[in-house]
Every structure is written in C-alpha cells, then in structure tokens.
C-alpha positions, 0 to 999 in steps of 0.5 A: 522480431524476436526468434522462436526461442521455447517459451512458456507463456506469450502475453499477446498484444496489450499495451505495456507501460514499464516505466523503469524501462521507458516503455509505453505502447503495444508489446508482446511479453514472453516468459520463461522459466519463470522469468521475463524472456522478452520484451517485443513489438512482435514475438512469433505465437509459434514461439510460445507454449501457450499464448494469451491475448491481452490486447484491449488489457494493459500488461503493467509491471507486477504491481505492489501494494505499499499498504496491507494488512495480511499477518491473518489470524494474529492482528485480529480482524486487521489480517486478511488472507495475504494470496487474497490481497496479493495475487487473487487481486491482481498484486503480485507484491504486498507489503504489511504494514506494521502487522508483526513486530520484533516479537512476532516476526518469526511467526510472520515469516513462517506462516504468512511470507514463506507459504503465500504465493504473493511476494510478502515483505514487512514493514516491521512494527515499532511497538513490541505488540506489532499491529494487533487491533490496537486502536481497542487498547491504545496503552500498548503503544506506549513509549513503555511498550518500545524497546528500540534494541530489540526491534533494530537488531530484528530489523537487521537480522531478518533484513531479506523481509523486513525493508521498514519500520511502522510507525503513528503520529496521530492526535490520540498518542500525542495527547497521552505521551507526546511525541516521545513514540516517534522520536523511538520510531525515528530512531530505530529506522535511522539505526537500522537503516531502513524508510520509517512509515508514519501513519497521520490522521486519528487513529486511537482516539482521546484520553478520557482527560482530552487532548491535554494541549495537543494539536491535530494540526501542529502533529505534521510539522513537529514530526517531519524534522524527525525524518529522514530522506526516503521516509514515507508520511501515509494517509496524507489524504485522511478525512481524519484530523491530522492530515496534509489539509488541516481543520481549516481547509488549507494545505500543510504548509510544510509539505513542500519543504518535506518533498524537497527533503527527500521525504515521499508520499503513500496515499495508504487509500482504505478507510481513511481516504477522502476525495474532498480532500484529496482534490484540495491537495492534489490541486496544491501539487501533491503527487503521491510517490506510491499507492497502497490499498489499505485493505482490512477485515473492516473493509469488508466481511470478517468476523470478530474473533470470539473474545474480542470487541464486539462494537467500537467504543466510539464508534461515531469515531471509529477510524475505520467505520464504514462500507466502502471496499476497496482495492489496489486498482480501485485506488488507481482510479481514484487518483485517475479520476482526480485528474492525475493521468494513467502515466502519472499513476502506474509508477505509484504501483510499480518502480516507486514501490521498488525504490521505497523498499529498496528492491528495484533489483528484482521487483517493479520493472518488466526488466528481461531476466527478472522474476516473471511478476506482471499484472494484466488489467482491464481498462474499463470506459464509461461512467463509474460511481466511486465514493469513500466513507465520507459518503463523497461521490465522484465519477470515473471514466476509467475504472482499472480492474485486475484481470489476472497476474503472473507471479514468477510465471505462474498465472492467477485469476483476480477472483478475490471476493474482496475486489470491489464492484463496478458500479454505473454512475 
C-alpha cells in the first residue's frame, strides 16, 4: 500500500490497462503536481486531496488521436475547434494531419498548438498550401506546388512540433501527374527524418481528360517501395478505390511484405471508413498498428466559410459525403466489434502513437513521473447500432465512450457536441 504522500487527484478503483508498462487489471492511480505519482493496487483516499471513483470505468493512458483536423479557420470546414477534438473528447493528444505546411506552420504554432489545452503535434504537409480544402482545387498539389527544401528545413527546425510529413497517394493526382508528388514526399520525410503519412483511397477525383492510363489498384505497390521502416499508409479501410482491398474484392497482395518492412497501419477512421471492408482485411490478418478518428467539419455541422464552395462538384463522389459521426472511442468499437479484443485495441491509442511520433518518452504510457495525461471511459454492455457512409450496419457489444481525461492533472469533461450518440441495435 502506498504511503499518504499529499496528492492531488486520486482516481479510485477502475480498471487500468497500460500496456507500455504491462498493467491490466484494478489499480488506483494518484497524481501530483501535474504528474503520475503512483500507480497501485491500494492507495489510501486520505492520501488525496480529492478522489474520483472509476471503478466500472477503464482508466487508459492518455489516448492520441494519429488523425485530426484541427488547424480551425485556415483549412476551411477541415479545422474543427483542437480542445474539441482533443480533451472535450476524451483525447488528450491530437496530432493534425496535414493541415499547415511549411508556409503556415508558424500560424499553427501560434494560434492553435500553444493556446489549446490538448497536446497538439503536426504532421507537416508536403504541399506549400498545407491542407486547405484542397479536394476544390486539386491544381494546388501539384509536383509545381512542392518545394522539398522549404518544407525539409521547416520539418527540422520546428522539430518540438512538427513529428511527420503528410502526404496523398490517390487515383486523382496520379492520373494528373504520376507519381512524381510522392516520390517529393518521400524524399522530404527521409531527409528530414521523420515518418511520412500517406493517405490512399480517392480523394480529388478525375481530370475532366479521365484517368490517363492510371490504376486505383496498381497505386499501393508502385508507392510502398517509396517508403521507409516506420512510414505509415492510412485509410487502409477506405470504401474509396485505392485501398488494402481492390475492385475485385481481395487483399493487396503487397501488404504483407510492407509490414514486414517495417512499414505500419492507421485506420484514419472518418468518412473514408468501411466496415465491409474492414472485416475482409482484418479477416486476412491486417491489424492496425494506431487508430486515428478523422474527424472534420464534414463529420458534422460546420458551415461553409462565406466564399467558399457551397456544393461538392461531384458530389455522388464526394470523398467525405455523408452522415455518420464519429469519434476516437467510437472508432475503438469499431475495431471492437470486427472481432479485435480491447487488449488488441488500446495500444492503437496510446504506446503505438508514441512510438509512431517518436515521443514515448513523455506520451502514451501511465508511467510514475510523467505528464498526468490519462483518459477515463466508460465501458458500456448491450447492443449498439454502428454504421459508416456506405449505410453498413454492424452491432456492437461494447461501445467505449469517454467520460472525462486529465491533461497534465487537469480534469476535463467529454462534452464535445461532436461525440456521437449511443444508438440501441
């Protein structure tokens, strides 16, 4: 038992899994100062200036979110508010990707990664105009519109922030350049010696010309020789051409070799998401290494900046139509409910994030001495409906919703209005 030793908070009797450290059972976690104190099977109340009862909760690591879109009010509808993401959420970390570039990181680090309560890391985009609402004007990401020194000496120099490079590999710029872009994209991450993130699935659409000889399908195995050990392919689950299952229904046959690389798998849930698809590949033995939520303004109710596009000029193709909401616990579920067990799963959110953004020094673990970033869930039992923008429904029986997250000691409800709602099957 723990000694009486002053501390802040006392987070009574839940069940702590901290992978990193090998825990996985009913644990008393004490902070102070801002830091983990102790990590116990008992620690006295009387201890503790003020204790919370978690038993029935699960008490994880702080979780990360490998996938956001919170650079709010540059990236159009993209940028949703950071705290709303991050700890009104129940995330305690959220890493942006692609949002600034070298051009607007400064703008990043100043109004959206110093002011927000949640810790906010970049994964710096390729293109000079960052993240933007780009699928409106695919032109901007152009092998023109790369300037690979610029955005290597931003990558190095803002390195405290910065921890990747974003980049597309998607039938919409192959079919208007090739793959030049990547190749750039490639090439800034190796020299500036950081992960690249490659988004596959559609993403801009055609040229009015078509598709100029190019291949959804052929996009996966001409770009991984590109990649390095620890580079990350995203969306591996896309409903959108382009993905680990192509047109005919089968598994890339070249993402075994890739993990065996080295290389590692982000579910970047949101819109792109499929369940039909998800279960082939998970079914094939693709485990994700990290889960990130991919949430947007098209997730949910932001309205279009004045002067911006109003409609999608596609919009049967739309890459982000439709309604579901979403979520980084939400996503948790998912993967719950496609067989993969809650042990399988909470390492997606918190040491394997670490590891991907270089940073299990201070992040990712409830490691005595650390930063006092935990998330608290509830772990709900019954039947829940969940269901992607194909219209797919599945039935869960274990929905993870946050219940509140202590950031650096500092407690949080989950009251983002984006959390989406538990729904009876």
């Amino acid at each position: 038992m723990a000694e009486p030793a002053g501390y802040d908070i006392l987070l009574k009797g839940g069940h702590v899994i901290c992978p990193a450290n090998g825990i996985d059972g009913i644990r008393d976690v004490a902070v102070r100062d801002g830091r983990i104190a102790a990590v116990e099977e008992t620690i006295l109340p009387s201890s503790a200036t003020e204790t919370i009862d978690v038993s029935g909760k699960l008490v994880l690591p702080g979780m990360i979110d490998t996938h956001g879109h919170v650079y709010q009010y540059v990236t159009g509808r993209f940028g949703l508010n950071p705290d709303m993401v991050g700890v009104h959420s129940g995330v305690t970390t959220v890493i942006d990707q692609g949002g600034p570039s070298c051009m607007t990181l400064p703008g990043f680090r100043k109004f959206i990664a110093e002011p927000s309560e949640t810790r906010i890391y970049a994964f710096l985009s390729a293109y000079l105009v960052g993240g933007l609402e780009g699928h409106y004007y695919p032109n901007l990401y152009s092998p023109d519109c790369v300037d690979i020194e610029a955005t290597v000496r931003s990558a190095i120099a803002n390195r405290d922030l910065v921890r990747g490079i974003k980049g597309h590999a998607e039938i919409g710029g192959f079919a208007r350049w090739g793959i030049k872009v990547m190749e750039m994209a490639a090439e800034i991450a190796r020299r500036a010696e950081v992960p690249l993130y490659v988004h596959f699935g559609t993403l801009w659409g055609l040229p009015e010309s078509g598709a100029n000889g190019e291949d959804a399908d052929t996009i996966l195995e001409r770009v991984i020789p590109l990649l390095k050990e620890g580079d990350v392919l995203a969306h591996p689950f896309t409903r959108h051409p382009g993905g680990f299952v192509n047109q005919q229904g089968e598994v890339h046959h070249v993402i075994q070799a890739a993990l065996d690389r080295g290389l590692k798998v982000d579910v970047g849930h949101g819109s792109h998401f499929s369940y039909r698809l998800a279960k082939k590949a998970i079914a094939a033995g693709v485990v994700p290494h990290t889960l990130g939520a991919d949430m947007h303004g098209y997730n949910t109710h932001v309205p279009a900046p004045a002067g911006t596009p109003e409609e999608h000029y596609d919009d049967e193709n739309h890459p982000f139509k439709g309604q579901a909401r979403f979520s980084l616990t939400q996503a948790m579920s998912s993967m719950m409910a496609l067989g993969l067990s809650l042990q399988d799963v909470v390492p997606m959110v918190t040491i394997n994030p670490a590891k991907m953004i270089g940073l299990t020094d201070r992040v990712g673990s409830l490691t005595v001495g650390y930063a006092a970033d935990i998330s608290v869930l509830d772990d709900n039992r019954g039947r829940f409906l969940l269901r992607d923008n194909e219209d797919t429904k599945v039935v869960a029986e274990r929905l993870l919703t946050p219940a509140f997250c202590l950031r650096a000691g500092k407690k949080f409800d989950a009251d983002a209005v984006i959390l989406p709602r538990a729904v009876a099957a």
